[in-house]
N, C-alpha and C positions, 0 to 999 in steps of 0.2 A: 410612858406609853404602854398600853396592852397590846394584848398579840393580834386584835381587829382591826384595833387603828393603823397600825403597821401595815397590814395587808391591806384597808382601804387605800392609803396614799402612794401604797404602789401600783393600786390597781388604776387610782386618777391620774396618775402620772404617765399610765400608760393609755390614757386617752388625749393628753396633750399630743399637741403637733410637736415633730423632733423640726421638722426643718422653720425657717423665720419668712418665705413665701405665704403670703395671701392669697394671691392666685390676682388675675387680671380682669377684677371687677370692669374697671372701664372701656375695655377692650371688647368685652361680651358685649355690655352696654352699648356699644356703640355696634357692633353687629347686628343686636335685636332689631334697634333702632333703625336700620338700610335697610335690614330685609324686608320690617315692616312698609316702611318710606316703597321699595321695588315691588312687594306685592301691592299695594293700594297702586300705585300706576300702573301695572299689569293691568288692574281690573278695570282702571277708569277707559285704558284704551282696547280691552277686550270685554268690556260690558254688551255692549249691544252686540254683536255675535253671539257672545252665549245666553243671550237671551232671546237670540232668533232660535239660537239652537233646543233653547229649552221649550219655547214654544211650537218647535215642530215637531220634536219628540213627541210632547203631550197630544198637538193634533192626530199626531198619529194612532197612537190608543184609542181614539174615538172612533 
């Protein structure tokens, strides 16, 4: 081996992960997923409020 290659495989080696954690795909997954799931219900039961509200705002500018 040359003195490049030597330095590139230590340089990749230092881009590997040391530890053997992935991290908790499914976990977030499942987070995204509720928060998503709690704001749509938010909105289905505060729609028409903020739509009164948004339409009084706008009346009001005129």
């Amino acid at each position: 081996m040359n003195r490049r290659s030597i330095s590139t495989s230590r340089a990749l080696r230092g881009w590997q992960r040391t530890d053997k954690e992935r991290g908790d795909v499914p976990g977030w997954v499942l987070i995204t997923l509720m928060t998503a799931m709690l704001v749509s219900a938010l909105l289905i039961v505060a729609r028409p409020r903020l739509v009164a509200l948004f339409e009084q705002a706008m009346d009001s500018l005129t």
